[in-house]
C-alpha positions in Angstrom: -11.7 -9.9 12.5 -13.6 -10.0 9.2 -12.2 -12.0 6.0 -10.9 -9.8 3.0 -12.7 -10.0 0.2 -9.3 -10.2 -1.7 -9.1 -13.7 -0.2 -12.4 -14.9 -0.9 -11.8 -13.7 -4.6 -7.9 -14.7 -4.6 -8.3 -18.6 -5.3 -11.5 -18.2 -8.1 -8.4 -15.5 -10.3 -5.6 -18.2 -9.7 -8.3 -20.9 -11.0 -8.9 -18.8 -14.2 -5.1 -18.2 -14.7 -4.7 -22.5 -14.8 -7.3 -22.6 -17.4 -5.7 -19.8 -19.4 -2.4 -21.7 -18.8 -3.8 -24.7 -20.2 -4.5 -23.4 -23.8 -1.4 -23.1 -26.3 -0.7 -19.6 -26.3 -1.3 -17.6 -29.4 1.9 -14.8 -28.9 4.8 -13.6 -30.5 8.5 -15.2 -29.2 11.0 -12.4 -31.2 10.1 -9.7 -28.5 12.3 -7.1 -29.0 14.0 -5.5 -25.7 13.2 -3.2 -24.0 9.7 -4.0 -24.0 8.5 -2.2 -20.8 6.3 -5.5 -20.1 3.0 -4.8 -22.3 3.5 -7.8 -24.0 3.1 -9.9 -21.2 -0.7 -8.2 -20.5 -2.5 -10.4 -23.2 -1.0 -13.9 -21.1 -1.2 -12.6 -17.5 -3.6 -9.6 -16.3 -2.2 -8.0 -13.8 -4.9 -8.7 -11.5 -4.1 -12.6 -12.0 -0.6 -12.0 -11.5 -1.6 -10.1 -8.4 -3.6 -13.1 -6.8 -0.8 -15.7 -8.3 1.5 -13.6 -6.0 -0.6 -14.1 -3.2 -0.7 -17.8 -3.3 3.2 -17.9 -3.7 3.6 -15.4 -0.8 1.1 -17.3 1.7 3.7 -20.1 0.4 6.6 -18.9 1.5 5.0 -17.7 4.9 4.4 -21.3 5.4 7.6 -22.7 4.6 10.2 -20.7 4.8 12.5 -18.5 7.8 10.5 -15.2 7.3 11.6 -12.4 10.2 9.5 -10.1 11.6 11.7 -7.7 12.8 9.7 -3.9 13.0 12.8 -2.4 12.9 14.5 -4.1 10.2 10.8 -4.4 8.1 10.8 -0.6 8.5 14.2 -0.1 6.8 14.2 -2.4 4.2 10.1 -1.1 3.3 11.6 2.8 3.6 14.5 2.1 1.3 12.5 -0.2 -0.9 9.5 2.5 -1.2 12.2 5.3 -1.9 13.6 3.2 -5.1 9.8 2.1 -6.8 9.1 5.7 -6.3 12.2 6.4 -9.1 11.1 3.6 -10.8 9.5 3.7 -13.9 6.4 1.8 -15.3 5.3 0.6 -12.1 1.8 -0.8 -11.8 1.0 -1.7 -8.1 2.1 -1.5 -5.0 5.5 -4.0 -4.0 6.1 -5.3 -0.7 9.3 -6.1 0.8 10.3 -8.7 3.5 13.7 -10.5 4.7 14.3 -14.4 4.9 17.0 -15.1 7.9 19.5 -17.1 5.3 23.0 -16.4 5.7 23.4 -16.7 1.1 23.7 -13.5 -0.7 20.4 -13.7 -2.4 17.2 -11.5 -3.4 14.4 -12.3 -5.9 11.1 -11.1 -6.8 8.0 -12.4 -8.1 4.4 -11.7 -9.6 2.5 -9.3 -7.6 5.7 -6.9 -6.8 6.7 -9.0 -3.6 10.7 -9.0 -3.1 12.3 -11.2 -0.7 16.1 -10.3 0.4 17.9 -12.8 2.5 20.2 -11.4 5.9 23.3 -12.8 3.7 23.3 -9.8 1.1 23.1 -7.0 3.4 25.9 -8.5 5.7 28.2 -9.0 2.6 26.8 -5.8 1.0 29.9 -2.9 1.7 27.4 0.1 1.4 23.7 1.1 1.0 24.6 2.0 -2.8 25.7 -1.8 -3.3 22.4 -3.4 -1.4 20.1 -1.2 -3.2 21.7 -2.1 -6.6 20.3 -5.3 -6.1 17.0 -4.2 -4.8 16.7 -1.7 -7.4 17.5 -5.1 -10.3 14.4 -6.8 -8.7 12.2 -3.9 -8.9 13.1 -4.0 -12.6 12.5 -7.6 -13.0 8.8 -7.1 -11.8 7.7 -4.1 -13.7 9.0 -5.2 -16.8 7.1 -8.1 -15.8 9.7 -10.8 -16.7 8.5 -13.8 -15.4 4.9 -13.2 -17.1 6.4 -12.4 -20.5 8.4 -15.8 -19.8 4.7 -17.5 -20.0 3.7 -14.9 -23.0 6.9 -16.8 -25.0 5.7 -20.5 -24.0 3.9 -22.4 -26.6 3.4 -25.7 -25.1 2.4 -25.7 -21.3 0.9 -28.9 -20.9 3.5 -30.1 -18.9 3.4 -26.8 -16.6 1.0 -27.2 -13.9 0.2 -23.8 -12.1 1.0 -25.7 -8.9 3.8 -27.0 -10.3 4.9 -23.8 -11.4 4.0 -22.1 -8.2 6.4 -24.9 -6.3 9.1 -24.9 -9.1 9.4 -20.7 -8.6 9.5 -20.5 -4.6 11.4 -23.4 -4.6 14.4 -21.9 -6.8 14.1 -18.4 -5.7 14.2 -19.5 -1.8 16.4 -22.6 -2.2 17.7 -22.5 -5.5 20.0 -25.3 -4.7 16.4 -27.1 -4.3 14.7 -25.9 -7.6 17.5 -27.0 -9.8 17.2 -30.1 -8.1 13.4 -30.6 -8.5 13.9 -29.4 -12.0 16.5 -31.7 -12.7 14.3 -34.5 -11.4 11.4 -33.7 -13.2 13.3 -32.7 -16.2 10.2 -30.3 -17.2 11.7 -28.0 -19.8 9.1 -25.5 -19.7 8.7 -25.3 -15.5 12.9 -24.5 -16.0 12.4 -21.9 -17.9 10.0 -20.0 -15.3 13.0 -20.4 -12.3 16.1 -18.7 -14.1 15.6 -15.5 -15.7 17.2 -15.2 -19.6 20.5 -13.3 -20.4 18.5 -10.8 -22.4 16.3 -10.3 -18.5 19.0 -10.2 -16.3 20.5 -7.2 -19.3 17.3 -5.1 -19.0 17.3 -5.5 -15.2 20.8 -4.4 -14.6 19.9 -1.4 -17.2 16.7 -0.3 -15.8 17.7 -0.8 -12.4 20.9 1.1 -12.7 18.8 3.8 -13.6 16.6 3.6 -11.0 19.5 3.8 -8.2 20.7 6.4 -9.8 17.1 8.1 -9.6 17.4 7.7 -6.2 19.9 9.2 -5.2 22.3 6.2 -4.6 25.3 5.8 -6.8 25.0 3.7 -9.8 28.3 2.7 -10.1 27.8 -0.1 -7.3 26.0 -2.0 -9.3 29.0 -3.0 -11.1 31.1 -3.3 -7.5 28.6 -5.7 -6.1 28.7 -7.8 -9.2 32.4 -8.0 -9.6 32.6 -8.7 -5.8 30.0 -11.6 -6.7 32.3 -12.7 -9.2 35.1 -13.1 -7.5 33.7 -15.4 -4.9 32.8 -17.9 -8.3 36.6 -17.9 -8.4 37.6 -18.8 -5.1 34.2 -21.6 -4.1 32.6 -24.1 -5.4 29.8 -23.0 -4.7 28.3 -19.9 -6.4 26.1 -17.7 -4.1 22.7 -18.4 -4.4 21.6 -15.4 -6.3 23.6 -16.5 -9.0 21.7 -19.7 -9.4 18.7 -17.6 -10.9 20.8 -14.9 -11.8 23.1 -15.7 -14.8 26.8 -14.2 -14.2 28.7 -14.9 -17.6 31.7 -12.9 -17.9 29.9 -10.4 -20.6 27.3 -9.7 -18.3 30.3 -8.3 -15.7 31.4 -6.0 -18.5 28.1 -4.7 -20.1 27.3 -3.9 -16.2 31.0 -2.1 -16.1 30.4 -0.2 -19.2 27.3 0.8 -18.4 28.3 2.2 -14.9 30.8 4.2 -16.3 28.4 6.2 -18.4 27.0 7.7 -15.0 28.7 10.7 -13.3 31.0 9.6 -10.0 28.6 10.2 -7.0 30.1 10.7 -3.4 27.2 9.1 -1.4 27.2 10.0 2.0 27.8 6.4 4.6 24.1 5.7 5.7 24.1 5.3 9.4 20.3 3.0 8.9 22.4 0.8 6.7 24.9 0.3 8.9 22.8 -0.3 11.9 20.5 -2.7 9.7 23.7 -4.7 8.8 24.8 -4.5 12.6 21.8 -6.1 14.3 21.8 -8.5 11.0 25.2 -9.6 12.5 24.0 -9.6 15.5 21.1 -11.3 15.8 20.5 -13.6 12.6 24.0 -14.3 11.0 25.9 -14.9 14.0 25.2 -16.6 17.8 25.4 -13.7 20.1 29.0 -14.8 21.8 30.1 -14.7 18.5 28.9 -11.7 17.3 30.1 -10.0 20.4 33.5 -11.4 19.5 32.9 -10.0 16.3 32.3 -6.2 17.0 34.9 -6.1 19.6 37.0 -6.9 16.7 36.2 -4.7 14.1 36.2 -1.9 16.9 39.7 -2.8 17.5 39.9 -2.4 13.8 38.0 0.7 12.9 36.7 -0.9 10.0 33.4 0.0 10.0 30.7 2.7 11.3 32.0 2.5 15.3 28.5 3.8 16.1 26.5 0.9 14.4 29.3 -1.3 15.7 28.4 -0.3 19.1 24.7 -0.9 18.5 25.5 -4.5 17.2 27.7 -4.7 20.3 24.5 -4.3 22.6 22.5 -6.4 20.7 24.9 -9.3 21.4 25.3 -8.7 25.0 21.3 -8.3 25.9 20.8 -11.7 24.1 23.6 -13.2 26.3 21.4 -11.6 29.5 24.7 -9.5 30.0 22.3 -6.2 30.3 24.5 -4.5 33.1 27.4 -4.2 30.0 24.6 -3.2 27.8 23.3 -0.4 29.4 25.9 2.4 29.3 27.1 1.7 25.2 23.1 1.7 24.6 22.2 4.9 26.6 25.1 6.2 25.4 23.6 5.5 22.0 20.0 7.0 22.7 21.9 10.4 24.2 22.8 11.2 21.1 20.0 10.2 19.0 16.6 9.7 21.0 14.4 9.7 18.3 16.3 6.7 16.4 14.4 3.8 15.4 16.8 0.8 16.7 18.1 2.4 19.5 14.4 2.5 20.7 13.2 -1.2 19.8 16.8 -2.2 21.4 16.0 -0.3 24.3 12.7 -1.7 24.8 14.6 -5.6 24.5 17.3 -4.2 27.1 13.8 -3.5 29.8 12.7 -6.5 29.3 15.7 -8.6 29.8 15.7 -6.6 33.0 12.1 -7.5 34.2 11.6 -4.0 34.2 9.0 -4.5 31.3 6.2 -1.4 33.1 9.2 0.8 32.7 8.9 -0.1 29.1 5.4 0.7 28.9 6.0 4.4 30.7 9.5 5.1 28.1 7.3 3.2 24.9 3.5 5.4 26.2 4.6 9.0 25.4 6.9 8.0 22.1 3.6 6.1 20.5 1.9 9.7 21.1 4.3 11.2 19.3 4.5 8.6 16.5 1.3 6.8 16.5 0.4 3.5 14.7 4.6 3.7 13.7 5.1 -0.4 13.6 8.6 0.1 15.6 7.1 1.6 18.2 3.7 0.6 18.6 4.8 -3.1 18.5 7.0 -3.0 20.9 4.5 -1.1 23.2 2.2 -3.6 22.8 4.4 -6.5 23.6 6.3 -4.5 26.9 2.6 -4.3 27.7 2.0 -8.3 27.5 4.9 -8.6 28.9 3.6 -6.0 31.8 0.2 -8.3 32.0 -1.1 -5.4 30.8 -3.2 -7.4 28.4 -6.2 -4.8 27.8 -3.8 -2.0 27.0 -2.2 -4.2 25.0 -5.5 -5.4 23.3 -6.6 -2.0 22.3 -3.1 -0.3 21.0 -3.0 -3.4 19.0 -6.6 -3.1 17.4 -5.6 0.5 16.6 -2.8 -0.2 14.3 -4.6 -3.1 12.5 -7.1 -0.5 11.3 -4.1 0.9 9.3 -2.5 -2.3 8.7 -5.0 -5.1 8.9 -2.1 -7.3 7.2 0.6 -7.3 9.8 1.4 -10.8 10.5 3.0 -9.6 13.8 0.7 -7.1 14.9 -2.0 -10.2 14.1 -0.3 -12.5 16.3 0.2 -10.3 19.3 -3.4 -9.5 19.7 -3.8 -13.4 19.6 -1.5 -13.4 22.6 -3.0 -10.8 24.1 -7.2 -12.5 24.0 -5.5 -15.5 24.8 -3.9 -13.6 28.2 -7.1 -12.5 29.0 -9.0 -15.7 28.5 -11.2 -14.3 25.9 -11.8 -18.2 24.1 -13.6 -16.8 21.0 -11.8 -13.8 20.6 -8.9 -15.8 21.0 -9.5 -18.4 18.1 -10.8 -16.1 16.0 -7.6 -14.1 15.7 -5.6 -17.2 15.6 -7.9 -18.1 12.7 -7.0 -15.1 10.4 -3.0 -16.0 11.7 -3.7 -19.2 10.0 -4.6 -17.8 6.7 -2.0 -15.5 5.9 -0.3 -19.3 5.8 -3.0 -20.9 3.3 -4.1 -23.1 6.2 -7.4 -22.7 5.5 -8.3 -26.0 6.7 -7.2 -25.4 10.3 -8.1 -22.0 10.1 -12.3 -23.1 9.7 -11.0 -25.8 13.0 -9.9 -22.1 14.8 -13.8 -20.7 14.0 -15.8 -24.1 15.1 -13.5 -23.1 18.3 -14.7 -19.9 18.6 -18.4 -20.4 18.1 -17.8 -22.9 21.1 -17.3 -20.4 23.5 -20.3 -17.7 21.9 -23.0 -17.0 24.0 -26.5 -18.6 23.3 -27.7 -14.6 23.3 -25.1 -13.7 21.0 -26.6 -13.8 17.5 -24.9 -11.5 15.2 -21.1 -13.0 16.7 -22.6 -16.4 15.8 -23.9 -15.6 12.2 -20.4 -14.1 11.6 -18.1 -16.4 12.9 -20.7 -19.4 10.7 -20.0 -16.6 7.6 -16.0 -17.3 8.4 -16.1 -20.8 8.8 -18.1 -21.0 5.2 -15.7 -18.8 3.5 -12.3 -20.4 4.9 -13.9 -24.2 4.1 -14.7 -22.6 0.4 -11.1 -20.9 0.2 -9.7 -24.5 1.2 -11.4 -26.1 -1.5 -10.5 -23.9 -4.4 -6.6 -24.0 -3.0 -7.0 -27.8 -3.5 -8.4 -27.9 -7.0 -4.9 -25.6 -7.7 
């Protein structure tokens, strides 16, 4: 698979954005809100703060619980999608993705990537209330906060674009962990890049209460999720992470009240894909499956919640106990009456498997991928009930089809590695695992993967060999300039 040229040019932007961070900045502090982010154009192009993105996101891929679930990616990427397209003064394209953390926190950073941990849709009451807090992200990147945070600082010499790069991941993904760094370091100006201002957090509650409301979602739950958040400062000791980086005084509660009641009451429907996302968040990420099973049965005993979705979480919790003979019936059930739906199919496909009845998959998975080609839900779980079928070459190609249309896909990427290494196809093999490896930064071990490869290259086979030597060149150069960072 061929190198992007956005990586080989990635490392060379970041390098010119630590020279220009190394210069006292010539910019005016008294910005006057709301600025729509212009000013922050003269200290960050947005094609450095694109690459600077980049680096931080190969960062977090490296360290930190990312999940790739199809199923859940597709929700949170429709719902996200559905909220930038209301949003105004957007200048690229975001990407979403989920961290498996039990905390109630989201953040965003340069480049329009927003991370939401499991903890905020399983505390979240209703889709209005966990886009709210999607919708305040969103805002925080196109009014480009954190680059207008460099625009105001005039002395960076103790700011380090790898320190900086550390200092943000480390407070948005652990912020327990970034205030400790901070605290260690006691770097004034790397603090004021991990907590956003009062005057920030304002204009992202504003504009992104506007934005839900563009939606179609109801604005007022904006105030409700922050007032819930509030409430739990009163009763722990330990605020939920998103407050850490997120500022909660008590006049932020009430400008977020006020402001919600100066949008018209809006009955929004109960969204069955929210409530099936926070289901098989319950089930399979916040909670061990005995308990989660525990936990259903319970709230079905209740009625406190969507009994459809609690039934979907309830057959999550039993296939991942191998109790697939209770599964069957609440999950067939489930696919009577919708057969078309999303989870119920990628469910369906985990209920086969668990029943070695993985070709079965492959026949059920086959005429659903016609239907809805290259559709991540479906096509990745055809291609893994076909591994799983050692039907590696179907596999192989169904797999190389939807890379053409998302060459990014960390999981697509890796089950095509599974699927050369099935077949014993050595350079194939450590090719693919080589482009794995870079989505991490690994650079390093990613050139080890290509000297691999060109091991097992025919003598006869000169244009594979002159690629493969053009790969290992460009991953030993990448690894250089991410060392000079």
């Amino acid at each position: 698979m061929q190198l992007k040229s956005a990586f080989i040019t990635l490392c060379s932007a970041v390098l010119t954005f630590s020279l220009l961070m190394s210069e006292p900045l010539k910019a005016q502090t008294n910005l006057q809100l709301p600025d729509l982010g212009t000013s922050a154009l003269q200290a960050l192009p947005l094609e450095k703060e694109k690459a600077i993105g980049e680096v931080m996101m190969m960062q977090i891929r490296g360290s930190s619980p990312l999940i790739n679930d199809p199923v859940l990616d597709e929700y949170l990427t429709t719902l996200g999608r559905k909220l930038v397209a209301n949003a105004n003064d957007v200048r690229f394209g975001f990407s979403f993705f989920w961290l498996n953390n039990p905390e109630i926190n989201a953040f965003a950073f340069y480049g329009g990537h927003v991370g939401v941990h499991t903890g905020l849709i399983a505390q979240a009451d209703n889709e209005s209330q966990f886009a709210s807090v999607l919708g305040h992200e969103i805002a925080h990147v196109t009014q480009r906060h954190l680059a207008r945070r460099i625009q105001q600082q005039q002395d960076n010499s103790g700011l380090t674009i790898a320190g900086m790069i550390a200092g943000i991941l480390a407070a948005v993904v652990a912020p327990d962990a970034g205030m400790a760094i901070i605290s260690a370091s006691q770097t004034q100006s790397a603090f004021s890049q991990l907590t956003h201002s009062r005057s920030a957090e304002q204009e992202a509650d504003r504009i992104g209460m506007q934005t839900l409301n563009n939606a179609g979602f109801d604005a007022r739950a904006s105030s409700e999720f922050l007032t819930k958040l509030a409430a739990q400062i009163r009763y722990k000791y330990k605020p939920p992470a998103f407050l850490l980086t997120h500022p909660l005084p008590e006049s932020r509660v009430s400008d977020v009240r006020l402001r919600a009641e100066q949008y018209p009451k809006r009955q929004v429907g109960s969204s069955l894909d929210f409530n099936l996302a926070k289901s098989r968040v319950l089930a399979r990420y916040d909670n061990k499956p005995e308990i989660a099973e525990a936990l259903f049965r319970k709230l079905m005993r209740e009625n406190t919640y969507n009994n459809v979705a609690l039934q979907y979480g309830l057959a999550i919790s039993l296939i991942d106990q191998k109790k697939t003979e209770e599964a069957q019936p609440i999950l067939d059930e489930l696919l009577a009456s919708d057969p078309k739906n999303l989870f119920y199919i990628d469910t369906k496909t985990d209920l086969l498997i668990a029943q070695k009845k993985a070709a079965k998959a492959v026949s059920y998975l086959s005429e659903l991928n016609n239907y809805r080609p290259n559709n991540q839900v479906i096509t990745l779980n055809y291609a893994n009930a076909a591994l799983e079928a050692e039907q590696y070459e179907l596999a192989e190609n169904v797999l190389k089809s939807f890379l053409l249309e998302k060459p990014d896909h960390s999981l697509g990427k890796q089950l095509l590695t599974d699927a050369y290494k099935k077949q014993e196809k050595l350079a194939a093999y450590h090719e693919a695992n080589a482009d794995v490896l870079s989505q991490y930064g690994a650079y390093l071990k990613a050139a080890d993967e290509i000297q691999k490869a060109l091991n097992f290259v025919e003598p006869n086979e000169n244009v594979k060999q002159q690629r493969l030597k053009a790969l290992l060149t460009q991953y030993r150069l990448l690894q250089k300039e991410l060392a000079r960072l």
